[in-house]
C-alpha positions as CSV (number, residue, x, y, z in Angstrom):
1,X,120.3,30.1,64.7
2,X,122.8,27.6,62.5
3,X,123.2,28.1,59.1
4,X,122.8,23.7,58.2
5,X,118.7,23.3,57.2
6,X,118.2,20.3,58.6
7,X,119.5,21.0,61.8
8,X,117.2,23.7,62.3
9,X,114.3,22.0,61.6
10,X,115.1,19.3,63.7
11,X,115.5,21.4,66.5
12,X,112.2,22.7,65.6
13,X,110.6,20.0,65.6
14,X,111.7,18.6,69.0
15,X,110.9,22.1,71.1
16,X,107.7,22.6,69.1
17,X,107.0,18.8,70.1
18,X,107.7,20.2,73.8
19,X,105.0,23.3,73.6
20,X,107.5,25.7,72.4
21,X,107.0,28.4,69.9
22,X,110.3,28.7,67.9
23,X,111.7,30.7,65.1
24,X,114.7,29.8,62.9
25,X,117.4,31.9,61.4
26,X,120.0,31.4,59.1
27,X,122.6,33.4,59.8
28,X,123.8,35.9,62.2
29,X,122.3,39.1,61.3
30,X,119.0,37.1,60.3
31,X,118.8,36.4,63.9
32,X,119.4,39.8,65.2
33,X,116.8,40.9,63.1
34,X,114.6,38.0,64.5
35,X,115.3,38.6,68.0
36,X,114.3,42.1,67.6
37,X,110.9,41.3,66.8
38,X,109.8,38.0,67.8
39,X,111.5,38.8,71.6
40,X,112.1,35.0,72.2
41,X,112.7,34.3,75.9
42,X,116.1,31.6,74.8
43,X,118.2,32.0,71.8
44,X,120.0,28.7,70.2
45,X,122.9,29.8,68.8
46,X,125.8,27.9,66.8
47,X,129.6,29.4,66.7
48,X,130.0,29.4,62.9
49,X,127.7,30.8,60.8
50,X,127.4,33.3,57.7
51,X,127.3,36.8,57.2
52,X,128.1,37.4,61.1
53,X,129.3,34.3,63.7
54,X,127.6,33.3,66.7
55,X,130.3,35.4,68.8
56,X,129.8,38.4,67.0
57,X,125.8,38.2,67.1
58,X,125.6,37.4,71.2
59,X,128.0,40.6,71.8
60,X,125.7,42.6,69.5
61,X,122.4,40.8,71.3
62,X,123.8,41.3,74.6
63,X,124.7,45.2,73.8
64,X,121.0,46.2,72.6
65,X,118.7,46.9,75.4
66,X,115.9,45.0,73.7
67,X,117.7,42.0,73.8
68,X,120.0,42.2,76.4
69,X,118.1,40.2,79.0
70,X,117.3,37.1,76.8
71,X,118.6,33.5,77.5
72,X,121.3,32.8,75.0
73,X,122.9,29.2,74.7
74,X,125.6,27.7,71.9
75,X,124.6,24.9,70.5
76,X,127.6,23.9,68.2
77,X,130.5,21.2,67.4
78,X,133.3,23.5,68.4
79,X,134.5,22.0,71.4
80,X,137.8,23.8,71.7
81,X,138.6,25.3,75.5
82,X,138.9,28.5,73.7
83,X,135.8,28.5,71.9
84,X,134.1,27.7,75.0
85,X,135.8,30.7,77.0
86,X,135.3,33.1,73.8
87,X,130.8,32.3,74.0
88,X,130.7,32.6,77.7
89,X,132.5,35.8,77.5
90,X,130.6,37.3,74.8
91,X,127.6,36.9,76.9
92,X,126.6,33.1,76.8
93,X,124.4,31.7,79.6
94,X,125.7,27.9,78.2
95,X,127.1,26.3,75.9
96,X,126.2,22.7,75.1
97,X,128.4,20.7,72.4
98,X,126.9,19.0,69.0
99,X,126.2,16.2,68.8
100,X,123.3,16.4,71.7
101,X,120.3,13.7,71.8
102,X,116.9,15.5,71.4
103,X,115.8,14.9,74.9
104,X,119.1,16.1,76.1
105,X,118.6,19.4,74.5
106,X,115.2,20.0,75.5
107,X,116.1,19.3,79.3
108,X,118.6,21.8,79.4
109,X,116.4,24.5,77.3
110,X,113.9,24.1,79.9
111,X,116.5,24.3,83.3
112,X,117.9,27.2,81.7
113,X,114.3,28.5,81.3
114,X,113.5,27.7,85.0
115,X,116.1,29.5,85.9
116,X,115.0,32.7,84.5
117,X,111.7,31.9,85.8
118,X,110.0,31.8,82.4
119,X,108.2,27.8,83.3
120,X,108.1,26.6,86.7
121,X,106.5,23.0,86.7
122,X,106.0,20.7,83.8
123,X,102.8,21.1,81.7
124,X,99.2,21.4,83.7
125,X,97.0,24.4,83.2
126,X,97.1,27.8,84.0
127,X,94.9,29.8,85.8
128,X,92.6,30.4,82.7
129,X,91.8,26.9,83.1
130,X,93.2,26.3,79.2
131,X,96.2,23.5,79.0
132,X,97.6,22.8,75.6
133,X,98.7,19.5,74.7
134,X,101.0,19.6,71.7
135,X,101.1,16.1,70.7
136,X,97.7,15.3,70.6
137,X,96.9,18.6,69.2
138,X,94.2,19.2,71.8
139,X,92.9,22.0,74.1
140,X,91.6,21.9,77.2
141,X,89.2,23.8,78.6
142,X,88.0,23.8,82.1
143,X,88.6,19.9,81.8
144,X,86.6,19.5,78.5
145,X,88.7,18.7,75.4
146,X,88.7,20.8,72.1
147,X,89.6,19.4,69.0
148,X,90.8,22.3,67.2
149,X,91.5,23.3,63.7
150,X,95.4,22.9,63.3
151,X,95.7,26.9,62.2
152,X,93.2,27.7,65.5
153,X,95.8,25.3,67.5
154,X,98.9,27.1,66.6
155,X,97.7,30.2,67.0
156,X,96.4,29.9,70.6
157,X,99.9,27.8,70.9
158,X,101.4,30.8,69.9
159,X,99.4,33.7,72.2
160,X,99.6,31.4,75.4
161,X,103.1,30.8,74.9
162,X,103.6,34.3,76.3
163,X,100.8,35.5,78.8
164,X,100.8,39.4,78.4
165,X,102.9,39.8,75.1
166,X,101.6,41.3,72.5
167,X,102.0,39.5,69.1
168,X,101.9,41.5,66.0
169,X,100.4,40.6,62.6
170,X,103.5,40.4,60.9
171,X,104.9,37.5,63.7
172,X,101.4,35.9,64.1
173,X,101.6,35.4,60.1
174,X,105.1,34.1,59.7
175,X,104.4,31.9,62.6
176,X,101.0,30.2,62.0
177,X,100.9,30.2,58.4
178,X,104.8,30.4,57.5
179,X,106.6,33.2,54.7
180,X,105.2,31.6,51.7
181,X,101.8,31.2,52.1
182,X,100.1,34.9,51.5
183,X,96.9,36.1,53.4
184,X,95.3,38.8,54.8
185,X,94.4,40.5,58.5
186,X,91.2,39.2,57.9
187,X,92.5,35.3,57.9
188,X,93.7,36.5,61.5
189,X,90.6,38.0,62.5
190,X,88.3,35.0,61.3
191,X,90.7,32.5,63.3
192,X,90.4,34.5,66.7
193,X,86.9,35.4,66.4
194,X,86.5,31.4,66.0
195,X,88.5,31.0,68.9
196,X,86.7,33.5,71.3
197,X,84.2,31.4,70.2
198,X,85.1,28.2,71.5
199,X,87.2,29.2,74.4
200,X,85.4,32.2,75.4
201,X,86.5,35.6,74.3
202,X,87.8,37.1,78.2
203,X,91.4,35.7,77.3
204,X,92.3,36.7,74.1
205,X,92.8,40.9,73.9
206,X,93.1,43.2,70.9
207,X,95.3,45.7,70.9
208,X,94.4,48.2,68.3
209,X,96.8,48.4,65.1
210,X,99.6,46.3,66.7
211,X,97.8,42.3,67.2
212,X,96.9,40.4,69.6
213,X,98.2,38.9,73.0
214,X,96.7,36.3,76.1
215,X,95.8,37.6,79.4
216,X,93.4,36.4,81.6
């Protein structure tokens, strides 16, 4: 969450780059809202923001039982001792100052994510035999490579990022085809039907009326 455009898609960028599915909000009650739905495993969040500051939105985050549990680090230029003392007491599992090289940042996103057990080894497959590899845009399966559509890409990106979870259509649309495109359930329906077809349809699981999620 940080309220400066470019910053958010430049973090973006880097973790997507990385394997990680990411969503960005713009200010503090955005993010709340967010968090609610999308259920991220690490929350990004920067001290000064509108609407509601980065204080105010890990206390409410920490005091809602849906998001209590989930990783929450400041990323932000406000270096002050008491800055630093007021984020870790509102509920902060770091803090990490601006400015912060790329690689930087995505080393300690993923030893904070080791901690909580969430990745445990760098890349490789899991025991679906399917690997993912972001910046080639390819899919592996069983050791043959599939060059997938981008839209079938991200959206396998998107259910494997999460073994078990169950991603609605409202998330699976905002993340795969962004806000301002518009399409239909169907658009989903034809994508994962093309993917059971490629990959093999044990993995991916519908759950009636809600979406869809990855489990082997």
């Amino acid at each position: 969450m940080d309220d400066e455009q470019d910053i958010l898609e430049l973090l973006k960028y880097n973790l997507e780059k990385e394997g990680f599915v990411c969503e960005k909000a713009e200010t503090g009650r955005q993010g709340v809202e967010k968090a609610l739905n999308f259920q991220p495993d690490l929350i990004l969040l920067d001290v000064m923001m509108p609407e509601m500051d980065g204080i105010e939105t890990c206390h409410q985050l920490r005091q809602n039982s849906k998001t209590k549990d989930i990783l929450i680090a400041f990323l932000t230029a406000r270096n002050e001792d008491y800055s630093q003392i007021a984020g870790f007491d509102s509920g902060a599992d770091d803090y990490i100052s601006k400015p912060v090289k790329p690689r930087v940042l995505v080393s300690r996103v993923k030893a904070l994510l080791r901690r909580k057990g969430v990745i445990k080894s760098e890349g490789g497959t899991d025991q679906s035999g399917i690997a993912i590899d972001r910046d080639r845009y390819i899919v592996t399966v069983e050791g043959e490579e599939l060059n997938l559509p981008k839209k079938e890409f991200e959206l396998l990106a998107l259910l494997m990022s999460k073994p078990g979870k169950v991603f609605n259509r409202d998330v699976i649309l905002n993340h795969v085809w962004g806000q301002d495109i518009v399409v239909g359930d169907r658009t989903i329906d034809v994508h994962i039907r093309k993917l059971r077809e490629k990959i093999g349809d044990s993995c991916i699981k519908t759950v009636k009326g809600v979406g869809y999620k990855f489990e082997c």
